[in-house]
C-alpha positions as MATLAB code, in Angstrom:
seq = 'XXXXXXXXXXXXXXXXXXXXXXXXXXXXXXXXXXXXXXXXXXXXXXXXXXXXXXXXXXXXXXXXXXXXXXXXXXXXXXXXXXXXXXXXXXXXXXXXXXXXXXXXXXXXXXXXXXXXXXXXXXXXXXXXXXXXXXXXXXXXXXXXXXXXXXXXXXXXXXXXXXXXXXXXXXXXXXXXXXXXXXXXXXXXXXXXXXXXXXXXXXXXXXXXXXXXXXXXXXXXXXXXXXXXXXXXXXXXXXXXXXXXXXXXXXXXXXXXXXXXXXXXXXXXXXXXXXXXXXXXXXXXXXXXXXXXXXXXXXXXXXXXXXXXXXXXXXXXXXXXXXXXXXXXXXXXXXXXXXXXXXXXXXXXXXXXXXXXXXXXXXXXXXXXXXXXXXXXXXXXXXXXXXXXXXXXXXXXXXXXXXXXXXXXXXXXXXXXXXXXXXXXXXXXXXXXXXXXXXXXXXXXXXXXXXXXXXXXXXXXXXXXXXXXXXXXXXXXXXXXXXXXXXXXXXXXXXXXXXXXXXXXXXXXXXXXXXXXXXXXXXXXXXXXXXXX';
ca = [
     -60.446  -15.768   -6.443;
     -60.787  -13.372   -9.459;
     -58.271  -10.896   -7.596;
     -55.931  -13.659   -7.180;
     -56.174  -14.800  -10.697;
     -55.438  -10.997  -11.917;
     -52.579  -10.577   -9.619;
     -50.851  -13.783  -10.821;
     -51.345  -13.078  -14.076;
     -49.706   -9.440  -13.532;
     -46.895  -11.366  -11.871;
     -46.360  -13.744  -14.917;
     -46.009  -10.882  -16.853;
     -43.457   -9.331  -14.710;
     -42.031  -12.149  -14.688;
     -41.169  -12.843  -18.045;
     -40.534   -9.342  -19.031;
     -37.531   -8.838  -16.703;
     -36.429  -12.002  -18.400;
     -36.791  -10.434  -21.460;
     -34.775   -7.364  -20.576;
     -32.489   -8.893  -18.733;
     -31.660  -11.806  -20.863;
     -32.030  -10.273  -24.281;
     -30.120   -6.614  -23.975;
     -27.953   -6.469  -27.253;
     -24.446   -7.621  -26.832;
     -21.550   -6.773  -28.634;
     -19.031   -9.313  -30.229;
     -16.094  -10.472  -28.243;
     -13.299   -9.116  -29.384;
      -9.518  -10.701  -29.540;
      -7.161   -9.363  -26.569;
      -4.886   -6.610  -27.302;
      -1.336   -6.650  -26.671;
      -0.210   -7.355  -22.990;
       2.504   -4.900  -22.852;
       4.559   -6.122  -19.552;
       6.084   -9.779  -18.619;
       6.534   -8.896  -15.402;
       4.340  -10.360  -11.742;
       1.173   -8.436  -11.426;
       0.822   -8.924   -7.985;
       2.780   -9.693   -4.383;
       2.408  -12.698   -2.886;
       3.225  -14.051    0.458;
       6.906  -14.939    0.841;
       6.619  -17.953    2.850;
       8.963  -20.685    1.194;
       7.559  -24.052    0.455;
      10.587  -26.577   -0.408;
       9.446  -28.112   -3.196;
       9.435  -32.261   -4.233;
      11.779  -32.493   -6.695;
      13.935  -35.457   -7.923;
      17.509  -35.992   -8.973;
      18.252  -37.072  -12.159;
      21.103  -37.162  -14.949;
      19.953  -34.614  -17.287;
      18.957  -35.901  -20.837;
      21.542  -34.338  -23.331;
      20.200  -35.313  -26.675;
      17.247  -32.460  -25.898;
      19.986  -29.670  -25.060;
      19.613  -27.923  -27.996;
      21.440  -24.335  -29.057;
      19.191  -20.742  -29.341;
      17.610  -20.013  -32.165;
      17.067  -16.631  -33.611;
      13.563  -16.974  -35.751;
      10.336  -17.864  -34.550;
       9.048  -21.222  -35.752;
       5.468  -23.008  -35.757;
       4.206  -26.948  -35.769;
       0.580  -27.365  -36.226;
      -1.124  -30.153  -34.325;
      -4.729  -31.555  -36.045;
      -6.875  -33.584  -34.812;
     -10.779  -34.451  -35.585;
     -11.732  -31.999  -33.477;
      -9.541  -29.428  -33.626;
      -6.393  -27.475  -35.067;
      -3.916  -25.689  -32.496;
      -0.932  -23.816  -33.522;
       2.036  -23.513  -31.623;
       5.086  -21.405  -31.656;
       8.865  -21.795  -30.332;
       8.284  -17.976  -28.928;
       7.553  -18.861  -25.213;
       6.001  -22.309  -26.695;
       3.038  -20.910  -26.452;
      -0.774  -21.711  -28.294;
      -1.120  -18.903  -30.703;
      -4.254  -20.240  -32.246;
      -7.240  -23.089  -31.702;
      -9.722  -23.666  -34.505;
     -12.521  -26.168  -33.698;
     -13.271  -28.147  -36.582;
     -16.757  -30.093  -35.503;
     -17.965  -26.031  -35.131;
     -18.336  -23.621  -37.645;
     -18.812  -19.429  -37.078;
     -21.696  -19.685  -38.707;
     -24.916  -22.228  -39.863;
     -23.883  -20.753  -43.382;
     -22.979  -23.614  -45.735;
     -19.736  -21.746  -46.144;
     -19.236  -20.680  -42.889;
     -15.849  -21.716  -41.773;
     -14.718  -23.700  -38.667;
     -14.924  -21.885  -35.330;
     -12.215  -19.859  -34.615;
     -11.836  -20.195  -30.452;
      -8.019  -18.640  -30.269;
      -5.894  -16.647  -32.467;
      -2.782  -14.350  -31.768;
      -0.908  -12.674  -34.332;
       1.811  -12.655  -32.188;
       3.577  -13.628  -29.052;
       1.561  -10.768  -26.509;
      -1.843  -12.126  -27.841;
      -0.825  -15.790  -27.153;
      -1.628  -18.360  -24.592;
      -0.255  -20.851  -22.414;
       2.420  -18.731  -21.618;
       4.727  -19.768  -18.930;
       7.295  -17.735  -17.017;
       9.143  -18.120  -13.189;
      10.022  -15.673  -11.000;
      13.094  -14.370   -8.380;
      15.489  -17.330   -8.638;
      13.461  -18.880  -11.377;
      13.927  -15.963  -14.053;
      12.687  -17.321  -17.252;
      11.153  -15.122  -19.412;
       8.390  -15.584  -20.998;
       9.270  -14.918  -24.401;
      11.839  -16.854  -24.391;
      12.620  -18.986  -27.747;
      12.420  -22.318  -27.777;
      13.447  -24.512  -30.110;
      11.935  -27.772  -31.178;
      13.069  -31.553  -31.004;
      10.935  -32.521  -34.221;
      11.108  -30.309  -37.983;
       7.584  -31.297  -38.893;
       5.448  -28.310  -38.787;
       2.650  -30.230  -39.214;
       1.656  -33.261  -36.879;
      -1.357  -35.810  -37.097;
      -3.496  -36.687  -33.812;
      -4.660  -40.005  -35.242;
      -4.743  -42.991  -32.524;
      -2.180  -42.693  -30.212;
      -0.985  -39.415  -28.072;
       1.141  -37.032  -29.594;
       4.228  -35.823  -27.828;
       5.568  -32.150  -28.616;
       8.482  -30.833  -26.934;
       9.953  -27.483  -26.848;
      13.600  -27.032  -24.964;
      15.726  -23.951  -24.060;
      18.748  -22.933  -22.171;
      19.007  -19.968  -19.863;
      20.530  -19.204  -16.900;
      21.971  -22.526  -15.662;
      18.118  -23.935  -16.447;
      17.429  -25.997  -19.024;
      13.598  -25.843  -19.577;
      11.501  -28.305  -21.530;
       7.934  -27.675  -22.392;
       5.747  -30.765  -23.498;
       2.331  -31.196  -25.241;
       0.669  -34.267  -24.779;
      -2.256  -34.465  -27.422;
      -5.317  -37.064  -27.091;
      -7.009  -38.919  -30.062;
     -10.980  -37.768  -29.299;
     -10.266  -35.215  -26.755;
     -10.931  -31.357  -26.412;
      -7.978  -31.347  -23.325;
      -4.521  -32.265  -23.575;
      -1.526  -31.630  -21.013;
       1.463  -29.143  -20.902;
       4.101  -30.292  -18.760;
       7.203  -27.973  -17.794;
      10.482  -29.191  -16.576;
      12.934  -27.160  -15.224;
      16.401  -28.169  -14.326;
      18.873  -26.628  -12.616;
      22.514  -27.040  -13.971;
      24.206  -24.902  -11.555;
      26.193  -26.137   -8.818;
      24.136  -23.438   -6.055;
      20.479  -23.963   -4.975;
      17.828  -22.001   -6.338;
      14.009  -20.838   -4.984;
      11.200  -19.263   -7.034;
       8.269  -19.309   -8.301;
       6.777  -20.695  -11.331;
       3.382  -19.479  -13.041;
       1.450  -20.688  -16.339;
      -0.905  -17.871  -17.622;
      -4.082  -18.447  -19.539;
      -5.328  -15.682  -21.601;
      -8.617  -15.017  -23.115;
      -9.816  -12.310  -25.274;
     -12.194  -10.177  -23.370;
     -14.073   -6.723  -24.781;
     -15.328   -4.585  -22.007;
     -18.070   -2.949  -24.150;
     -19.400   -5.992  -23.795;
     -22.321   -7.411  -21.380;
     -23.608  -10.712  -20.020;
     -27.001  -11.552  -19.562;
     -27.814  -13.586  -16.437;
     -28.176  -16.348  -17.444;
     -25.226  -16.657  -20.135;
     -22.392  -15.450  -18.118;
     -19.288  -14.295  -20.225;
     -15.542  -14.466  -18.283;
     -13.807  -16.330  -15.882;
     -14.892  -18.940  -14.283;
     -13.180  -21.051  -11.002;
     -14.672  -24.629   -9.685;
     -13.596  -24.666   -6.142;
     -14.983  -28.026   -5.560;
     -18.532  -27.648   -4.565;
     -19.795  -24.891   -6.708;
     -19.174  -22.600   -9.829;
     -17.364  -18.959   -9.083;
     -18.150  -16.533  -11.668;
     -15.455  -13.575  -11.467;
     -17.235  -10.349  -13.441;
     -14.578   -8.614  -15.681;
     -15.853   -5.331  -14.859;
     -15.244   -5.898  -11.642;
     -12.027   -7.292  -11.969;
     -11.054   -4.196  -13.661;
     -11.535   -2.742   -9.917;
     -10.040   -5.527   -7.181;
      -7.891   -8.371   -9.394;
      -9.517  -11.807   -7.626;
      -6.896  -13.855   -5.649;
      -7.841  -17.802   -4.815;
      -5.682  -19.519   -2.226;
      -5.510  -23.799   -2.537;
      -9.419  -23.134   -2.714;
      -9.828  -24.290   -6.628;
      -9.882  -27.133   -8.924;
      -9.624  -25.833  -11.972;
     -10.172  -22.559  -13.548;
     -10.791  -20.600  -17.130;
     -12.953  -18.569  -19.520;
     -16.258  -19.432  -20.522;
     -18.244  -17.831  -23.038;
     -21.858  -18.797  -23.778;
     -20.956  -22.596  -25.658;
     -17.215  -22.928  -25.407;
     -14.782  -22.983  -22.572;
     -11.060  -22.555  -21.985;
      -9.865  -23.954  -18.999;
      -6.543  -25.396  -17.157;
      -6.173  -27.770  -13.998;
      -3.216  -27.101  -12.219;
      -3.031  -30.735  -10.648;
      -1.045  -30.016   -7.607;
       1.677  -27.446   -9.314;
       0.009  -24.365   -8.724;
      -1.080  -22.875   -4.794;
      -2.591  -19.828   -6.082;
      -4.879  -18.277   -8.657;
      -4.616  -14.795   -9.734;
      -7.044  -13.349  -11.903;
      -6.860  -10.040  -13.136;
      -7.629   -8.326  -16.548;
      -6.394   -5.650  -18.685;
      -6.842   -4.121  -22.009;
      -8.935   -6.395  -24.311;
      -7.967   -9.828  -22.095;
      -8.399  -12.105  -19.094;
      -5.729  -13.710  -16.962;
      -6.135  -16.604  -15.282;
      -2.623  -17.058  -14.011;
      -1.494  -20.189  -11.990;
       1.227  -19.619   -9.262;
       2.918  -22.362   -7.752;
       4.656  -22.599   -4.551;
       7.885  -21.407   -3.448;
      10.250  -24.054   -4.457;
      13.792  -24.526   -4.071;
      15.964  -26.431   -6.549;
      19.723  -27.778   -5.370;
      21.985  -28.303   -7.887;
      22.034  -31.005  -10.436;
      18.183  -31.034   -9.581;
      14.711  -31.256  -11.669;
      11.405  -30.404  -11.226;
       8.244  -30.787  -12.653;
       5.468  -28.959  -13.446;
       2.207  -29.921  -14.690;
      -1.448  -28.931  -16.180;
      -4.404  -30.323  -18.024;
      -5.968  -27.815  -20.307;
      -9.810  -27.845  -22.009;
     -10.242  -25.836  -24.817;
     -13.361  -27.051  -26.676;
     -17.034  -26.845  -26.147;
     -19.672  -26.574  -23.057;
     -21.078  -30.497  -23.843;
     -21.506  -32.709  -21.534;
     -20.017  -35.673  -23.608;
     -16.944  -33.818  -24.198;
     -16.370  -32.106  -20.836;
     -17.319  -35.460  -18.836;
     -14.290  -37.290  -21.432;
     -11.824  -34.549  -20.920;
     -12.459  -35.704  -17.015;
     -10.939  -33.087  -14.333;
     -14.547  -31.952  -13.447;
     -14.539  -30.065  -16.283;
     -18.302  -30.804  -16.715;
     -19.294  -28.357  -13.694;
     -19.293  -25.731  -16.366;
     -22.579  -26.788  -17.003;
     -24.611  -24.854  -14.401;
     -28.572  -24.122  -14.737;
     -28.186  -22.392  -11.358;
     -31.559  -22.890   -9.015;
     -33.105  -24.866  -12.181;
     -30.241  -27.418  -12.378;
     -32.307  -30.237  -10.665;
     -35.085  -29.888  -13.493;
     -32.969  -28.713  -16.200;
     -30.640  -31.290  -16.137;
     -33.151  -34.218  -16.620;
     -34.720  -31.832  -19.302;
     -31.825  -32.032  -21.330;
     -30.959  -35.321  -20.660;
     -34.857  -36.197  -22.025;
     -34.468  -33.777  -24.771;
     -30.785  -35.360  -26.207;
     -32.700  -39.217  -25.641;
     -35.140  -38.101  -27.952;
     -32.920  -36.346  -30.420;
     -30.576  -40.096  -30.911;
     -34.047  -41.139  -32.662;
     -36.055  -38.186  -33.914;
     -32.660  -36.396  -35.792;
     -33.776  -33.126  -35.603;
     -33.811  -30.757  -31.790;
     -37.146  -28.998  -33.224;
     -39.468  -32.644  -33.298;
     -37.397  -33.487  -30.186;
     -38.640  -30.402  -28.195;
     -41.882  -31.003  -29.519;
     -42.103  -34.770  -27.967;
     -40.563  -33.052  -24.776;
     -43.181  -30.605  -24.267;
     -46.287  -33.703  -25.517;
     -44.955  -35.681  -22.707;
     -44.799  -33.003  -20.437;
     -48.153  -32.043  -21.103;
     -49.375  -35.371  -20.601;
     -47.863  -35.304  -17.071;
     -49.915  -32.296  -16.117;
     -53.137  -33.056  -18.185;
     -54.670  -34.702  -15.536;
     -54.066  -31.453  -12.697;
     -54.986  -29.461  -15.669;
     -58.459  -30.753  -16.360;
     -58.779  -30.907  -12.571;
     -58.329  -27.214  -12.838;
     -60.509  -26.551  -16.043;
     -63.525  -28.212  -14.474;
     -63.094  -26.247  -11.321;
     -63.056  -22.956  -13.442;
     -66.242  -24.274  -15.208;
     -67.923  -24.734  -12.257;
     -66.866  -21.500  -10.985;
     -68.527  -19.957  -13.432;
     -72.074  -21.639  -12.754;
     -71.999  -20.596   -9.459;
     -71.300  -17.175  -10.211;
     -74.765  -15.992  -10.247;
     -75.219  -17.195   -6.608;
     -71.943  -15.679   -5.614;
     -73.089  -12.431   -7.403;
     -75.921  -12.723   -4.147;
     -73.809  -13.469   -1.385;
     -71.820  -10.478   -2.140;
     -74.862   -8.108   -2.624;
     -76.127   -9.320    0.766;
     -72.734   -9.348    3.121;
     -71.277   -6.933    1.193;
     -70.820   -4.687    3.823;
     -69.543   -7.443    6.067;
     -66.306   -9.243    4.578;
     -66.167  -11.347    7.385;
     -69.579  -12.924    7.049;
     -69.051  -12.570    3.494;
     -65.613  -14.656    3.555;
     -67.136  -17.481    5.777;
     -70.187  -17.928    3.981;
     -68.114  -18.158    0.421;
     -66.097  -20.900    1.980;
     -69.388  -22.907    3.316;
     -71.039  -22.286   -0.247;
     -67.571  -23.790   -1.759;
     -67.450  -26.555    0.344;
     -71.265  -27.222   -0.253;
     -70.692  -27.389   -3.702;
     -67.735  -28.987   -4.026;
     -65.316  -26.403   -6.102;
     -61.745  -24.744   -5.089;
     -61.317  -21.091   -5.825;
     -57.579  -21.644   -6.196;
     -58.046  -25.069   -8.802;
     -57.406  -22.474  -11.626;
     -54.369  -20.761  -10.770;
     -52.288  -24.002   -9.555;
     -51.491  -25.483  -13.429;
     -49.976  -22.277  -14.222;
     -48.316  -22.219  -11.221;
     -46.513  -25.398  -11.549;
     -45.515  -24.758  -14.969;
     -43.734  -21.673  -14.337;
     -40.838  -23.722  -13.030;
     -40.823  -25.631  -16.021;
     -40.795  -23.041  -18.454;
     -37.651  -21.472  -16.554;
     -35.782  -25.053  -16.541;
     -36.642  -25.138  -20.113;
     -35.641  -21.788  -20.681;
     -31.594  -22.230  -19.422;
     -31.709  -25.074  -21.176;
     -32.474  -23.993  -24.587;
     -30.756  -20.572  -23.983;
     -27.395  -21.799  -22.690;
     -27.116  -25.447  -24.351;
     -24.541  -25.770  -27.275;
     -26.493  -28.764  -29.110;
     -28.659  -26.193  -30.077;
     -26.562  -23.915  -31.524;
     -27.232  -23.766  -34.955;
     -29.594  -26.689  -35.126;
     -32.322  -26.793  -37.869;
     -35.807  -27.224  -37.373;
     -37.565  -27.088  -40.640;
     -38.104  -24.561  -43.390;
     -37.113  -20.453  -42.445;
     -36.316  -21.943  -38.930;
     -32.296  -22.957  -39.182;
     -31.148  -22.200  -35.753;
     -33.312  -23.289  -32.544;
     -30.878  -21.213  -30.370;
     -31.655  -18.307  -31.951;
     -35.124  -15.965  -32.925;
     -37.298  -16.637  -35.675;
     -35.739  -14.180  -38.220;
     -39.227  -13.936  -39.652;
     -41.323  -13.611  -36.118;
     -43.809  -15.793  -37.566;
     -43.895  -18.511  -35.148;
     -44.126  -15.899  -32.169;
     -46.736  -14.342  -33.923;
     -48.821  -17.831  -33.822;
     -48.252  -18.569  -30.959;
     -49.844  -14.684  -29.283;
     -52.799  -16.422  -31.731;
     -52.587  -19.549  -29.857;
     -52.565  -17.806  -26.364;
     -55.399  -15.610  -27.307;
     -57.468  -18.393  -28.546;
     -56.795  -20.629  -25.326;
     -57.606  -16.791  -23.519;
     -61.137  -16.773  -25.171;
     -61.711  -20.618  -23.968;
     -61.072  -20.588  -20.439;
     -63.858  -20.342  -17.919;
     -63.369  -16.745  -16.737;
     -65.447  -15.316  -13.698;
     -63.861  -11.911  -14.231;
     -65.412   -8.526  -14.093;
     -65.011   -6.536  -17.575;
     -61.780   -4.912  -16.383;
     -60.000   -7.871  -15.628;
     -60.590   -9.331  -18.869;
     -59.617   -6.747  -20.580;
     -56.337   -6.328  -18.518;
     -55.913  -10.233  -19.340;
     -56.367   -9.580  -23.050;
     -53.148   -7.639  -22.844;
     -51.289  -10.913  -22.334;
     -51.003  -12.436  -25.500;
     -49.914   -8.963  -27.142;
     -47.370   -8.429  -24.483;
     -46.293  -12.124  -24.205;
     -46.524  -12.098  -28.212;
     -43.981   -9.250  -28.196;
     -41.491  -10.286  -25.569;
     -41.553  -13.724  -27.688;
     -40.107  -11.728  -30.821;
     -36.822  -12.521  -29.611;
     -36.730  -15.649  -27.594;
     -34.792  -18.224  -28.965;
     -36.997  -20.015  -31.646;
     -36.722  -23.461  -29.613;
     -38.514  -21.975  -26.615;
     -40.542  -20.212  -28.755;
     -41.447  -24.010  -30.264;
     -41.702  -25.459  -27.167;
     -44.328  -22.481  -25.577;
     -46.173  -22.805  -29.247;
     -47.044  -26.396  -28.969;
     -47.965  -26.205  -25.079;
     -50.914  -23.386  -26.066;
     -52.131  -26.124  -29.382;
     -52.158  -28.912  -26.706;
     -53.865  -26.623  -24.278;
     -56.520  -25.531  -26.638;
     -57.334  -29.267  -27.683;
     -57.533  -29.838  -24.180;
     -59.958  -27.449  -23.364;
     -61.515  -28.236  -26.381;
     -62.580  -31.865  -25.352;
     -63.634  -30.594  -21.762;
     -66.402  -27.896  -23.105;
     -67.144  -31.284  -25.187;
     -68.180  -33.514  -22.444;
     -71.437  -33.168  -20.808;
     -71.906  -31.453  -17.713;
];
């Protein structure tokens, strides 16, 4: 039993230090893209021709506009957020989220999620290929001269229209009141009296720095929901082999650690290329091979997410978006977790009392296991001087030695393992926890009290990790231990090693681990209490 009790404790240790090191390397900033120098396809694809749905109708005439020369810009504000757009490939050139700031500075000011100086760094950029040539710079011009437009309480129409090569190509916005998402729809027609086939493809970009590194359990870089599960495509590796997805995906985009850009192709697009290059990401969406007669029109569109990793926002925005949201092998704890944790927040106010009711109720869930297990270790340690016997006399015998030990434990009435299973339990709930509070944007930048002003990030002044290696060495000194002098003193190395790994945990699960050792010790206190 002692053994057993070392070697988990060595395991817990391991445990949580390879989280440590692998969750909390240093990471560099993401950087914005650099300039994308081509405009040309990146890749072959099959050449099997797919005629495509597409309707007659007479061509609207009041949106034939003529080419214009200079680039122009409409911004579109909402609540939530501000996008800027530009008649140079009506593109997104930038997307500031307004309910987020880059900072918990009072001054800090709002998130910046997107911004381009110019057309290379942009977004949303949409271009066809062979008989579809339109470039993807090409200049648009627009059917309103506002260049700024209100998202109040209906949806917001912007449309963008050019002429080129017997097409005439209009590119539409459709904003939401309350929404993160909102849909760009392209229609091409073609004014030609011969048929034409091609290809048409709507590229997302994200800024992507390869200097920098995500830990495991805050992936940073594209992302692809394929309808059962979450694909995670690794830059770096991308860099190698560009990823290709054939009618095998339901949506795909760039997620960083709290915010996610993301497009649904509907049914316009039959392939998914993702590659990456200097400083960005491409997601880009490839549709079919579709032929257009003459006099013809056809239609092409997408629902695009560009806000952040909640629940509330994602599950609004609809189009599954919400499968960002993956704890991985923890999901089925952390979920309800964090559905607990946000109950108790629409009363309490405040994330840092909220995780504090968390962990009191789920300590009262395992209090009565855990004084189960104290008493066990109590009486462990009564019968130790009789155990000290048995091994003197069948020392020499560990089969004798094993079967007596298991009649004397029966006798008596005591498990040798009734220690080790509380600690054993809660090691998947400290995990669950842990991706919750690591990866979950209502934390980010949420106040506790006093020096504490962000729960998803470390105490700046270590000084609740430093009480709570106190804590653990105090509930240490007043657990029943039947250990041999070297074992304790390879257990008193826990708190200091635990106490350091703490030093940069985020100061939530730092909270959370802080209160669980106070409830522990006033738990064990009230068992030494009561008579034998």
């Amino acid at each position: 039993m002692d053994n057993n009790r070392t070697i988990l404790a060595v395991v817990l240790i391991v445990l949580l230090w390879s989280a440590y090191s692998l969750f909390f390397a240093p990471q560099s900033q993401i950087q914005q893209p650099a300039v994308i120098a081509d405009t040309e396809q990146v890749n072959t694809i099959e050449k099997d021709e797919v005629k495509a749905n597409s309707v007659t109708n007479e061509i609207d005439t009041d949106l034939i506009v003529n080419d214009v020369s200079e680039e122009a810009f409409v911004t579109v504000s909402s609540d939530f957020f501000d996008i800027k757009l530009s008649t140079i490939g009506a593109t997104v050139r930038s997307v500031v989220l307004k309910q987020y700031n880059e900072t918990n500075e009072t001054s800090s000011s709002s998130l910046t999620l997107l911004s381009a100086d110019n057309f290379e760094l942009s977004t949303l950029q949409t271009f066809g290929s062979d008989g579809f040539y339109i470039p993807k710079n090409l200049n648009y011009q627009l059917t309103t001269n506002k260049d700024l437009i209100i998202v109040d309480k209906d949806n917001v129409e912007i449309n963008f229209v050019a002429s080129i090569n017997n097409f005439i190509v209009v590119k539409t916005y459709i904003f939401h009141p309350d929404l993160y998402s909102f849909d760009v729809n392209i229609k091409i027609t073609n004014t030609s009296s011969s048929p034409v086939s091609g290809r048409f493809n709507l590229s997302l970009l994200s800024s992507w720095d390869k200097d920098s590194k995500s830990a495991m359990y805050t992936f940073v870089g594209p992302v692809t929901y394929d309808g059962e599960e979450l694909q995670e495509d690794k830059p770096a590796k991308l860099e190698e082999s560009p990823k290709l997805y054939k009618n095998n995906f339901v949506w795909s985009g760039y997620s960083t650690k709290y915010f996610l850009n993301a497009i649904d192709p509907h049914e316009s697009s039959e392939q998914l290329f993702i590659t990456t290059g200097s400083g960005y990401v491409e997601n880009k969406f490839i549709s079919a091979q579709s032929t257009l007669l003459a006099n013809q029109e056809i239609l092409f569109d997408y629902t695009s997410y560009f806000g952040p990793k909640d629940d509330k926002y994602l599950l609004a925005a609809g189009h599954l978006f919400d499968e960002v949201i993956d704890y991985g092998f923890f999901h089925p704890l952390s979920k309800p977790l964090m559905v607990v944790l946000k109950f108790f927040y629409k009363f309490l106010g405040n994330y840092g009392f909220s995780i504090i009711l968390l962990t009191v109720c789920i300590k009262l869930i395992f209090w009565p296991l855990t004084q189960k297990s104290y008493k066990s270790m109590k009486g462990m340690q009564k019968l130790q001087p009789e155990m000290k016997k048995m091994r003197e006399k069948y020392g020499s015998d560990k089969q004798k030695l094993n079967q007596e030990m298991m009649a004397f434990y029966k006798e008596n009435k005591v498990n040798p393992m009734g220690g080790c299973l509380p600690m054993v339990i809660q090691i998947p709930v400290f995990f669950a926890l842990y991706r919750v509070l690591l990866g979950s944007i209502e934390l980010r930048h949420a106040p506790f009290m006093l020096w504490i002003t962000d729960l998803a990030a470390k105490d700046p002044y270590y000084v609740t990790p430093l009480i709570m290696g106190v804590t653990m060495f105090l509930q240490q000194k007043m657990t029943p231990t039947n250990m041999d002098p070297t074992q304790e003193k390879i257990m008193l190395m826990m708190p200091i090693v635990f106490t350091f790994m703490f030093l940069n945990f985020p100061a939530g699960l730092v909270l959370y681990w802080l209160t669980n050792n106070l409830l522990t010790i006033l738990q064990q206190y009230l068992i030494r209490r009561q008579p034998d």
